[in-house]
N, C-alpha and C positions, 0 to 999 in steps of 0.2 A: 659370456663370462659368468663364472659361477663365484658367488659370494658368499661367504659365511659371514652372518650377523654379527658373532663374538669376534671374529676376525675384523671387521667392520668396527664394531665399538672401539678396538683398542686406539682405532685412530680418528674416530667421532665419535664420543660417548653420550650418542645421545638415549634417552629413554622412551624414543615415540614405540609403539606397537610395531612388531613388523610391517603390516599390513599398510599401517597409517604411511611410513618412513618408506615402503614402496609407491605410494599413490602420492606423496610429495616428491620421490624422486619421479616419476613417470609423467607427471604436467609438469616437469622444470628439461624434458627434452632426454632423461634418460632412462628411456623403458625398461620397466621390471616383467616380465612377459610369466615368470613363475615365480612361486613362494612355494616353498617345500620344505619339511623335515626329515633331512635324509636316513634319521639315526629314528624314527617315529616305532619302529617295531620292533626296536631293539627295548627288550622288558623280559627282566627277572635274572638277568646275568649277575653274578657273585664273583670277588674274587675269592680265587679258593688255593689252599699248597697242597701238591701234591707231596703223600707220604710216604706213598709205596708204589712201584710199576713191577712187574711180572708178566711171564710169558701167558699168554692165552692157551690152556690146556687143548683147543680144538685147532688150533690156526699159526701158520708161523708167522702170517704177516701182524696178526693183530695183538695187541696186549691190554694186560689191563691195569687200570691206575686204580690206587685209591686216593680220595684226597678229602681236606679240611675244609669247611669254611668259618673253623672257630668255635660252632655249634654243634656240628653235626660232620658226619662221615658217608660218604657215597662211593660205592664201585662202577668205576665206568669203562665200555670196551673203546679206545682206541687203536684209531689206524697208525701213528707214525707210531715215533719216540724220541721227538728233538728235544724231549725236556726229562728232567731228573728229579730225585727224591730231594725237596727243597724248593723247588722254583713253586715261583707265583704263576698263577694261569687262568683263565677265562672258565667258571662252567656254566653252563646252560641246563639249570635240572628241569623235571618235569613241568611242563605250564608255561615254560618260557617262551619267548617266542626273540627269534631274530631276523636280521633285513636280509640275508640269504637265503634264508629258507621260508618258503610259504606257508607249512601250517606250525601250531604249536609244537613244542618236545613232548615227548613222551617217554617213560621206561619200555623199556622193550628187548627182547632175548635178542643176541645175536650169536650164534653157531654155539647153541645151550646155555649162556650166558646171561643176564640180565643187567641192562647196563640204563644205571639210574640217570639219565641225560647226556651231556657230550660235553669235550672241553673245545673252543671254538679257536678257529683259524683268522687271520685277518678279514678275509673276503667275508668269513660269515658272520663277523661282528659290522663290516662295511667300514671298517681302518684300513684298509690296505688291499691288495689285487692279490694276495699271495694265496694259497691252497695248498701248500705242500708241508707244513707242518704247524704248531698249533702257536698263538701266542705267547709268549712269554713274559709277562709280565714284569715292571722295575719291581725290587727287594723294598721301596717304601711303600710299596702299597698296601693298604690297609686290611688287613682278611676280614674275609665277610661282606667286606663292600662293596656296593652297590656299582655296576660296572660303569653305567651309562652316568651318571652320575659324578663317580671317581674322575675320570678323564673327563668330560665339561662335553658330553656328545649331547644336552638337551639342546640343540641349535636348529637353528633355520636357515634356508639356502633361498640366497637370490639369485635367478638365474637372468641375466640382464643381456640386453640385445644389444650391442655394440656395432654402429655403422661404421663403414671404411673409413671414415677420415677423423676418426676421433678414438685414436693409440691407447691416449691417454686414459680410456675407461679401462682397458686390459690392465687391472692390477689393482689391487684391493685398496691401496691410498689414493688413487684416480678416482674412483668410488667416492671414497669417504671426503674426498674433495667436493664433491655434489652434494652427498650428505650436510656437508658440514652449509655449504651454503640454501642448501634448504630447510636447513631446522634451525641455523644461525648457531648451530655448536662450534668451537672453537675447535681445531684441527690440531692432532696430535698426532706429529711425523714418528715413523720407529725407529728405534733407537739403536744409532750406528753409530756409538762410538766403541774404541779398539781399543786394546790396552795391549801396543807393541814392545818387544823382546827388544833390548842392544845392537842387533846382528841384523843389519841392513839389507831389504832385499836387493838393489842395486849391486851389491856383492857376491850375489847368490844368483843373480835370471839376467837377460839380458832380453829387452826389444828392439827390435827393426821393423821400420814399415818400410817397403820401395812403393808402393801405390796409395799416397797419400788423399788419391781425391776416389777411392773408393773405402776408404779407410780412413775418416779424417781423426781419428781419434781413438786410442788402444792404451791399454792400463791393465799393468799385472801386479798383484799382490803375492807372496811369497808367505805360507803356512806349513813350519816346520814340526812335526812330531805328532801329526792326527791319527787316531788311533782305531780303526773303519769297524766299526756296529752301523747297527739301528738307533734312528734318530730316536726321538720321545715320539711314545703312542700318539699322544695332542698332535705333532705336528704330521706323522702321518696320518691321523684321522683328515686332517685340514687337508694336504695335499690331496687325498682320495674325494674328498668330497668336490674339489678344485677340479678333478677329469686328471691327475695327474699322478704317477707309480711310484711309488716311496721304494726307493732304491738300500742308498746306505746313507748315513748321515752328513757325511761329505757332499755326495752330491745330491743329497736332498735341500743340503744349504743352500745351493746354489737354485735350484728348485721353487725352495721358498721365498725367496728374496726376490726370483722372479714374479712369481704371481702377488705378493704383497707390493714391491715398488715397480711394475711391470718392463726392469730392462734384464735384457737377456743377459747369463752368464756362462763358464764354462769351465770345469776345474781337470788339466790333465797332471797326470804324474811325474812330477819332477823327472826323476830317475830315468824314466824311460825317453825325455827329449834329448836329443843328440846336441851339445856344445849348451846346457841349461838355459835354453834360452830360444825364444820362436822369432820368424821372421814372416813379415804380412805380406804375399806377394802376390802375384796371378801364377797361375797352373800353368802346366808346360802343356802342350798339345800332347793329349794321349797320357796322359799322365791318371795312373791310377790310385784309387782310396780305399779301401772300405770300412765303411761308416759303422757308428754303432749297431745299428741294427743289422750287422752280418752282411750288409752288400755291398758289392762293389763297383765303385763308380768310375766311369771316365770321365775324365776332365777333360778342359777347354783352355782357350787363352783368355777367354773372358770370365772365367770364374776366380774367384778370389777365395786363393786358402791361407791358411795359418801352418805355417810350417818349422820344423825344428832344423838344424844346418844342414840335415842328410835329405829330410824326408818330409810330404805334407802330413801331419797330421791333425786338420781339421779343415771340412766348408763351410769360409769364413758367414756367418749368419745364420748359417742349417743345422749343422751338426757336427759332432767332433768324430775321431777317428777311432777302432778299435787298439793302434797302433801306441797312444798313449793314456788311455782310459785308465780311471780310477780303480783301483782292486783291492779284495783283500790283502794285498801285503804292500798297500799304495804307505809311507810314512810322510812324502813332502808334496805338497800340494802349491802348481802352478795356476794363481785364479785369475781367467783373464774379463774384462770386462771392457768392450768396447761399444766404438759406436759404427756403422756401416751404413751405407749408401745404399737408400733404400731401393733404386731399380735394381743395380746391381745384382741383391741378392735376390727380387723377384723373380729374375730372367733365371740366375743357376736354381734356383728353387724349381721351376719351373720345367727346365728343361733336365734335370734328374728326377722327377717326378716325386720331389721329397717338399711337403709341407710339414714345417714343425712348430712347434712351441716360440721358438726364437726367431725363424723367420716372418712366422705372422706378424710379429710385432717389429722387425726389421725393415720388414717390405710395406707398412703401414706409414712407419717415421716414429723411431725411438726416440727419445729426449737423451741428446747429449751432455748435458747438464748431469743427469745420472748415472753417469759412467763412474765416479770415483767413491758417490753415495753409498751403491748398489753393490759395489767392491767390497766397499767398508762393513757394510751391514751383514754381509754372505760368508765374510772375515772373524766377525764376531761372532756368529753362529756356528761356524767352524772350531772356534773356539771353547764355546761352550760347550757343543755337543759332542765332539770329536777330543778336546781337551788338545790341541792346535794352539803352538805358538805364532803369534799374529809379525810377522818382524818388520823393523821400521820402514815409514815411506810405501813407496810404490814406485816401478818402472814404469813410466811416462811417455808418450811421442803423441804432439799436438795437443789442442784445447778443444772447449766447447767455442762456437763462433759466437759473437754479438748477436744479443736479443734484436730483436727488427722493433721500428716501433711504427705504430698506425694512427692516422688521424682520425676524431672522430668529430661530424657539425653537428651538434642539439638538433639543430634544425633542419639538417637531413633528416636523424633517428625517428622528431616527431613525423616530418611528411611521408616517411614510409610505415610507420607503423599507426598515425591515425589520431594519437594524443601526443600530448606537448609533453616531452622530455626533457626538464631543463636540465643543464650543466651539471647542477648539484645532484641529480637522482644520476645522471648517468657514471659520476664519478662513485658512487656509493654503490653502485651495482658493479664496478671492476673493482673494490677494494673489498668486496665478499666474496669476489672471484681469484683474489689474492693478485692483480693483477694493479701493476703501478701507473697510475694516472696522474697528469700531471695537468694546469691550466694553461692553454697556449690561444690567450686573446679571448674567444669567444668559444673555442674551440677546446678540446682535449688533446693531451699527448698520451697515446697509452702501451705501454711495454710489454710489447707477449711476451706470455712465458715460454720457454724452450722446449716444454710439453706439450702446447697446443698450434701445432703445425695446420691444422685447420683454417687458423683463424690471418688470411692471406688479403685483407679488401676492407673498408670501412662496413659492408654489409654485413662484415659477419659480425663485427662490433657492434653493430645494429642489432645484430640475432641474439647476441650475448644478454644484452640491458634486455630487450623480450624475456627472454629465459627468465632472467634473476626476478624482474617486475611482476612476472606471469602471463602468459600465455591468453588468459580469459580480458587481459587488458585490450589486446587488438580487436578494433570493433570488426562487424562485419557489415557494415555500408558499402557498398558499391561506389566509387569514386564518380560525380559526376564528371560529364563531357557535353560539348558542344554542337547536341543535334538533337532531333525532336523526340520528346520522349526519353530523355537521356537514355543514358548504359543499358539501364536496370529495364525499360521497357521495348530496345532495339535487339535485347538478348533475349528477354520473355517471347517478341516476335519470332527471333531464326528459331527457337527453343519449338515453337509450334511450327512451323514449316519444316523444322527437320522430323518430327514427331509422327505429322502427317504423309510425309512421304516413305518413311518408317514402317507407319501403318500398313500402306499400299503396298507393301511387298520389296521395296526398295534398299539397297544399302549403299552407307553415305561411303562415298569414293574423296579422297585429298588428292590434291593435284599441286603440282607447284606455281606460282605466281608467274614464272620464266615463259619467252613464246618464242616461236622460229618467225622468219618472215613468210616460211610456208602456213602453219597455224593463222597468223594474222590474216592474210592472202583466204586460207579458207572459209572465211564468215563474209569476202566481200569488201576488206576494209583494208587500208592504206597507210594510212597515217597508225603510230603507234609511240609509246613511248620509249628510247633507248636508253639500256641499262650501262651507267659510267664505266661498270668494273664486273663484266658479265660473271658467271659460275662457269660458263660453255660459250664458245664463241658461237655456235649455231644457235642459241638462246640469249638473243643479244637483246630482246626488249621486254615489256609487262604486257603479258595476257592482254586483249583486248575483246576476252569473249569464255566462259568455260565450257565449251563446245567440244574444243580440239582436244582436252585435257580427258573428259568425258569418255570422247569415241577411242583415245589412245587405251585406257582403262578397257573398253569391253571388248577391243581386240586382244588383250593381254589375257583377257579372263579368256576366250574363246582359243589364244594360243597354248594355255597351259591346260588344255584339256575340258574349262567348262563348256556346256552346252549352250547355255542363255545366261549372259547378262542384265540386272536391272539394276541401275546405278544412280546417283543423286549428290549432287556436291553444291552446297552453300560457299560463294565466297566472293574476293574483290575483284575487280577489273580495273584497268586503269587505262584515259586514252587524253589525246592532249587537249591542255584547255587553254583558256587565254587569261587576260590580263594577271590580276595577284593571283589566281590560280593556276598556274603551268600545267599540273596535271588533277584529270576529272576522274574522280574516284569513288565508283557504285557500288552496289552491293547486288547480284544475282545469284538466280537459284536457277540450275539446269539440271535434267534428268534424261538419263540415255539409256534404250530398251535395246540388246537385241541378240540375234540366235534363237533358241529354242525356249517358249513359252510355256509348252508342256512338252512332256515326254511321251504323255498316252494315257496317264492313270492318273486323275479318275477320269480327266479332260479329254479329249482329241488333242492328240498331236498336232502342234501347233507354232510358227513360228511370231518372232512378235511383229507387231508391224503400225502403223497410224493410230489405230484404236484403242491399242495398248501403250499409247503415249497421252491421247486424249481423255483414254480410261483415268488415267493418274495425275493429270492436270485436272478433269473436275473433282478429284479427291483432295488433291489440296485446297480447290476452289471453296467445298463445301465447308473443310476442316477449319480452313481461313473466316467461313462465313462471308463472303466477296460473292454478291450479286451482279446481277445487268452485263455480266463481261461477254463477250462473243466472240467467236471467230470470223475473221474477214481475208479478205482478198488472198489469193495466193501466195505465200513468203518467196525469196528468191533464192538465189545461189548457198551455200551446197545442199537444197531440199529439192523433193521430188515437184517437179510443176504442178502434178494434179491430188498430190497426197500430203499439201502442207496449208497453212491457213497463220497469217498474224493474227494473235490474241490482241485484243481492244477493249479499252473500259469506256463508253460516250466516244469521246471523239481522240482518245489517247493514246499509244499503242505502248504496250505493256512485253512485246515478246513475240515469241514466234515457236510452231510447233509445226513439225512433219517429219518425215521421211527421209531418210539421207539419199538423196540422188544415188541411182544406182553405179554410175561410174566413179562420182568421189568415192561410193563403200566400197567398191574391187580397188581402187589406190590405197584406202585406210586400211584394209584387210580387215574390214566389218562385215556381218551377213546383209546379204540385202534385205531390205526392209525393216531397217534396224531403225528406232524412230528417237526422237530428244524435241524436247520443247526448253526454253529457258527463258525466264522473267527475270525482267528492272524489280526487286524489293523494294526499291524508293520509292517508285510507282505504284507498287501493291498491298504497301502498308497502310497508307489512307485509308484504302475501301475497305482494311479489313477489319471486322468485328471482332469481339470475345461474348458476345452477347448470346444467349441459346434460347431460344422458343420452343416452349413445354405446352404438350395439351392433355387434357386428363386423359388415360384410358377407357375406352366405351366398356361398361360393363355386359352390351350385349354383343351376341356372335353378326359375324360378317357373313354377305350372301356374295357367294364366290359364283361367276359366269367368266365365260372363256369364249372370244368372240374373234374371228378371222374377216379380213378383210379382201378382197382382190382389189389391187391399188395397179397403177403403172409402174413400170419397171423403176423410174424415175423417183419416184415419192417416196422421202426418208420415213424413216420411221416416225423420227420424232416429230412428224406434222399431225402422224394420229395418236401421237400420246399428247400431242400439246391439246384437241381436239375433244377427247376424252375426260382431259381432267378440267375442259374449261367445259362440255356439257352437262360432265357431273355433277359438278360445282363439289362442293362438302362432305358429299355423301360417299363420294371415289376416296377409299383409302390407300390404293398400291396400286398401280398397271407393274406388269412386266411383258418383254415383249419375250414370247420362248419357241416361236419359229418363223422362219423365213425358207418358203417354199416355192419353186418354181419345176415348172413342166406340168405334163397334163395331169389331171384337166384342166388345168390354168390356162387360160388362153398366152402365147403368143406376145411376146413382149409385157408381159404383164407378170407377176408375182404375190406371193398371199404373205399375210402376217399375219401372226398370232399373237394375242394379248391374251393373258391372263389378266382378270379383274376383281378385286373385292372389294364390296359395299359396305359402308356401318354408316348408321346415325347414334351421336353418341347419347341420342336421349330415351331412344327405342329400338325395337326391333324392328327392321324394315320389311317390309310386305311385299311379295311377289309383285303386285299390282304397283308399285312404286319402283321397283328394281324394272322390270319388265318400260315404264316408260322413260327412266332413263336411259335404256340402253337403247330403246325406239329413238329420242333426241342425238344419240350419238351417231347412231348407224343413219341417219335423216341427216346430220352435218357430213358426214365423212363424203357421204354420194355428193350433195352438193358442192362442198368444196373442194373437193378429190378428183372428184368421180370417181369413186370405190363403189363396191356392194357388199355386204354381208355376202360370206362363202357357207352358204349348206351345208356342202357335200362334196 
C-alpha cells in the first residue's frame, strides 16, 4: 500500500519527521519497508501561457508554441496541439529536470528549429500515466509559478507492507488509524457529508438482490447532472502516486474514495441500464461479459454479477462492464457501493484470472460498516469535481451485521506476554485503538470494530494491548519447565547435537510421531502406546523408536533418484509406563547412512556401511565431549549379527549402532549396508560436557616417521594406535592410519598397517636420537603384545 504523507496528515496531523512517523509505525506491527519522494526530480517547471502555436516550417506533425511565463518569452517545438492560445501549461526550460526523463533539459534544434525546453505531459511531470498530449493546466493558476510547488508535489511516499489479514491497512484512514495511535494524534475522519437535491433517488434507480448471503449488503446513490473532465491536478498527482490511472473525475471519485477509506466502489451510467435500476444475482451458465478492460468473460452459476433487467453488467467485486461504463457523454451517474462475500469473489476472481483493486480488498474482508460512508464521501466529490447533483437518500437492501464482541483475562494477556497487564492498561490500549471496552468482573468486554476482521480469539486482543504497549515490552526469558537444566539448557544440548551431526555431513530429517504395528514390531518391541483418535488407521500408535521413521526417509531419498542418504533426526518417543505416569516419554537422537558414500571424486566409490555410522557416532561423541563410552556385545534384531555393537557408558546402555540386517533392508527397500545408530539423550546428557581443553601450540617443527607393521589378520587397528600413543606418551602429536595391505609379501593370513606419525616437544626440537627411541619402545610393545614386526620392505 502506497501512502502519501500530505494525504496522511489530513487525517492524523501529526508533525513527526517522516522517517521518525515510519519507524513508530513499523515497531507498532505496521511495516513501512520504503520512504520515497516520488516528485524528488521534478525541478524548475514554471507555469507558463501559451501565446501563440503555428505550424512547424519543416514538419507537419510538429509545431511550435510560443509562450509566457510573466517574465519572459520562449519558443518551443511540440509534438501534439491539444492546447490553444490562452491555456495554462507545464514548461520545462533549460536545467530543469523531471521524473520521466533522466537527464536535465536542454535547448536544442529540432528539424532546423531550436526549441528552448518542452511543455510536459502528465507521465513526465509523474501526475498521471497519460503521454498523448500535454497538461493543461486550471485558469487559477498563478503564471510563473513554481510547478511542484503550486500543486503540493513536495511529498513523501510510504510504501507499507500489508499482510493478508489486515484490509483494513489498504486505505489511507486504516493508515492514519496507526498513525494516530502511535503518536497519540487525534484522528480526523474525511469529510463526507452531502448536500442532497429535493429529487429522491428511490424515484429515480431501483435495487434488488436475489443472493442475499453473497451479497449481504448493496447501496446506490443517484448523481444527476455530472459534467465528465479531469479531476484536479492534486488528485491525480495522489492517485498516480497511489499505482492507480486517473481516468475522468467521476470515476476517479470513486477511485479516491477507494484508496482514502479502502472500500470499493463502482459508478455505471444511468442511461445506459435497462429498467434504471440493477439487480444482484448469480450468472446464468455460459453467460457472457466483457469487462473493462476489453475482455470477454464466461460466467458460471457461482459468480455473482450485478445486472440491469436485460443484461449483467458487472463482476460483482472485480469489475464492471464495458456495457454500462462511464463516458464522455455519461450526465447521470449510478454509484453503487457495497459489501460482498469475501470467498465468493475470491473464487470468480480467480477463476477469470482477473485481480483488481476491488477484489483484493473484497477477498481480504471489506468493512460493511463502510458501505454508506464510502457512498457519501465519492457523492460529494462527484459533486465538487464533476459539479453533480447529490439527490436525496440512497437505495438500500440489507445492513451491516452486529459487531462481535471478545473476552479479554488480564491475567491471560499477562501469562502470555511475560509482564502484568492490569485491567486499567489494557482498557487504555483498546480506546487508542478506538475500540470499546467495557468492565465485565475482572475481565473486559471489548467490541471490534467491523474493520478489523482479523481480530477472531482473545489472542489477538492479547496482540493488540502488545502492539499499543510496544513490542520491546515482551521479555525474552525462556519460560521455565520441569526438568533438569530447565528449557533454556535441554535446548542449548539438542542445539549441539544437532550442530554436531550437521558437521558430520548429516541432514536433519522430521518424521512424524505416528507408528504402524509393523514400525513398532521392527526394533523388537511390543508393547506401545495407542493413539485414541488416530490420523490413519494403519498409524494407530506413538513411535516407539526413530528408526523406522529414519530408514523410511532414506529409502524415499534413494527412490526419487538420490544416490546416498545421510540423515539425522532429534526427537520424542513414547512407550507405556506405569503408575501416575501411563506414558514414558524420552528424548533420542538417531542417524541413518545409506547407498552411495562417494561417487568416485575425489574418494573411491564407495558405499556406506558400519563405519560410516560409527565414523559419526564418534563425531558426535567428541563434539558432545562424552568420554569412557564403548561398544559392546552384538545389538539384535533388525541389525546385522556381526556388524552391530550396543553403545554403553560403565555399566549403562545408552543405544545401539550397526547395520540394517540385510533381509529387513530388501523389505525396507534400503541398500544394504545401510547403517543408523540411535541414543537415549536422557542418558547422554550427563556425561556430556561444554568444557574444551586448549594446549599451547609448540613453536618448534614436528619429526614426521611413517612406520608399517605386519599384525595378524585379526588385530584391529586401534590396538596399535592405542599402543603408540601410550609408548609415546607426549611427545606423539597425531597417528593416522593410511594403509591397510595384504598379499605378498605379506605372509598368509597376516596383513600390514600403516601409520603415519608426528613428533613435537613443545619445549624443543626433538632429536633424531630421541625420535629414533621412541619409535624403538613402540615397535619393542607392538611385537610383544601383538606379535607384529616392523615391515622393511
Amino acid at each position: 500500500m502506497k501512502v502519501l504523507l500530505s494525504w496522511l496528515r489530513e487525517c492524523c496531523p501529526s508533525d513527526l519527521r517522516p522517517e521518525e512517523l515510519a519507524e513508530r509505525l513499523t515497531a507498532q506491527g505496521v511495516k513501512v519497508e520504503g520512504v520515497t519522494r516520488p516528485w524528488e526530480r521534478l525541478n524548475g517547471v514554471v507555469v507558463a501561457r501559451v501565446v501563440e502555436l503555428r505550424d512547424h516550417p519543416r514538419s507537419e506533425k510538429l509545431c511550435l508554441a510560443r509562450v509566457s511565463t510573466g517574465s519572459a518569452e520562449r519558443e518551443l517545438v511540440v509534438g501534439v496541439r491539444n492546447m490553444k492560445a490562452g491555456d495554462l501549461v507545464p514548461l520545462a526550460g533549460p536545467g530543469a529536470t523531471v521524473p520521466g526523463l533522466a537527464e536535465p533539459l536542454s535547448a536544442r534544434k529540432i528539424r532546423g528549429v531550436t526549441s528552448d525546453g518542452m511543455l510536459c505531459s502528465p507521465r513526465e511531470l509523474g501526475v498521471g500515466f497519460e503521454h498523448t498530449g500535454i497538461l493543461i493546466l486550471p485558469p487559477e493558476a498563478q503564471l510563473g509559478a513554481d510547478f511542484k510547488a503550486a500543486f503540493g508535489l513536495d511529498d513523501v511516499l510510504f510504501d507499507i507492507e500489508v499482510k493478508s489479514n489486515r484490509p483494513d491497512l489498504l486505505s489511507v484512514f486504516g493508515v492514519a488509524r496507526e498513525a494516530a495511535v502511535a503518536t497519540g494524534t487525534p484522528l480526523t475522519p474525511p469529510d463526507t457529508m452531502v448536500s442532497e437535491a429535493n429529487e429522491k433517488a428511490e424515484e429515480v434507480a431501483s435495487v434488488e438482490v436475489l443472493d442475499r448471503e453473497r451479497c449481504p449488503r448493496y447501496l446506490a446513490r443517484v448523481i444527476r447532472g455530472v459534467q465528465i473532465g479531469g479531476s484536479p491536478i492534486g488528485v491525480q498527482a495522489r492517485l498516480t502516486a497511489s499505482g492507480v490511472r486517473p481516468i475522468s473525475n467521476v470515476v476517479d471519485a470513486t477511485n479516491y474514495a477507494l484508496v482514502e477509506l479502502g472500500h470499493p466502489l463502482h459508478a455505471f451510467d444511468l442511461s445506459l441500464l435497462e429498467g434504471s435500476g440493477v439487480i444482484v444475482r448469480r450468472a446464468n451458465e455460459g453467460e457472457h461479459l466483457v469487462t473493462l478492460d476489453d475482455v470477454e468473460r464466461a460466467l458460471t452459476t457461482d459468480d455473482l454479477v450485478i445486472a440491469d433487467h436485460a443484461k449483467a453488467v458487472a463482476v460483482a467485486g472485480v469489475m464492471g462492464s464495458a456495457s454500462a461504463e462511464v463516458s464522455d457523454s455519461t450526465a447521470d451517474v449510478l454509484l453503487e457501493s457495497a459489501y460482498f462475500e469475501p470467498h465468493g469473489v475470491r473464487r470468480t476472481a480467480r477463476r477469470i484470472g482477473l485481480q483488481t483493486e476491488a477484489s483484493a480488498r473484497f477477498e481480504r474482508g471489506a468493512d460493511p460498516e463502510a458501505v454508506d460512508r464510502a457512498a457519501d464521501r465519492a457523492a460529494r466529490l462527484m459533486a465538487d469535481w464533476a459539479q453533480g447533483r447529490v439527490l436525496a437518500g440512497a437505495v438500500q437492501v440489507g445492513e451491516a451485521p452486529p459487531r462481535r464482541h471478545i473476552s479479554l483475562r488480564p491475567a491471560r494477556a499477562s501469562l502470555v506476554l511475560g509482564h502484568t497487564i492490569a485491567r486499567q492498561d489494557a482498557e487504555q490500549a483498546f480506546v487508542r485503538l478506538g475500540m470499546a471496552a467495557e468492565a465485565d468482573g475482572l475481565d473486559l468486554d471489548v467490541e471490534v470494530p467491523s474493520y478489523r476482521p482479523d481480530i477472531e480469539r482473545e489472542i489477538d486482543l492479547v496482540e493488540e494491548v502488545a502492539r499499543v504497549q510496544g513490542y520491546d515490552r515482551v521479555g525474552s526469558v525462556l519460560p521455565g519447565v520441569a526438568q533438569a537444566g530447565g528449557m533454556a539448557g535441554a535446548f542449548a544440548f539438542r542445539r549441539r547435537v544437532r550442530r554436531a551431526l550437521a558437521r558430520a555431513g548429516l541432514r536433519e530429517a522430521v518424521s512424524y510421531s505416528f507408528a504402524s504395528e509393523a514400525d513398532v514390531g521392527l526394533m523388537g518391541q511390543r508393547d506401545a502406546v495407542r493413539v485414541a483418535n488416530p490420523l490413519a488407521t494403519e498409524d494407530a500408535l506413538l513411535r516407539t523408536s526413530l528408526v523406522p521413521g529414519l530408514l523410511r526417509a532414506v529409502a524415499g531419498n534413494i527412490a526419487h533418484g538420490n544416490r546416498g542418504a545421510a540423515l539425522f533426526e532429534v526427537g520424542r518417543v513414547f512407550r507405556p509406563g506405569t503408575g501416575q505416569a501411563p506414558v514414558d516419554e524420552r528424548e533420542l537422537v538417531a542417524a541413518g547412512l545409506g547407498g552411495a558414500a562417494s561417487l568416485g571424486y575425489p574418494e573411491p566409490a564407495r558405499q556406506f556401511d558400519f563405519f560410516d555410522g560409527k565414523g559419526a557416532l564418534e563425531t558426535l561423541m567428541a563434539a558432545l565431549g562424552v568420554t569412557g563410552w564403548r561398544l559392546g556385545e552384538p545389538a539384535g534384531h533388525p541389525f546385522h549379527p556381526g556388524r552391530s555393537a550396543i553403545v554403553a557408558a560403565g555399566e549403562e546402555t545408552m543405544g545401539v549402532l550397526g547395520e540394517v540386517h540385510p533381509k529387513v533392508a530388501e523389505r525396507l527397500d534400503v541398500p544394504e549396508g545401510t547403517a543408523v545408530f540411535e541414543l537415549d539423550l536422557t542418558a547422554l546428557s550427563p556425561l556430556a560436557t561444554d568444557r574444551v581443553a586448549y594446549r599451547e601450540i609448540s613453536r618448534f617443527p614436528p619429526v614426521h616417521r611413517d612406520l608399517a607393521f605386519v599384525v595378524g589378520d585379526d588385530v584391529p587397528a586401534g590396538a596399535i594406535l592405542d599402543i603408540i600413543a601410550g609408548a609415546g606418551g607426549e611427545l606423539v602429536e597425531s597417528v593416522t592410519l593410511f594403509d591397510v595391505f595384504r598379499g605378498a609379501p605379506v605372509p598368509t593370513e597376516k596383513k600390514s598397517l600403516a601409520f603415519s606419525i608426528d613428533f613435537r616437544a613443545p619445549e624443543r626440537t626433538l632429536t633424531d636420537q630421541e625420535v629414533e627411541a621412541v619409535v624403538g619402545a613402540i615397535v619393542e610393545r607392538v611385537a610383544r603384545v601383538l606379535g607384529g614386526e616392523l615391515r622393511t620392505g
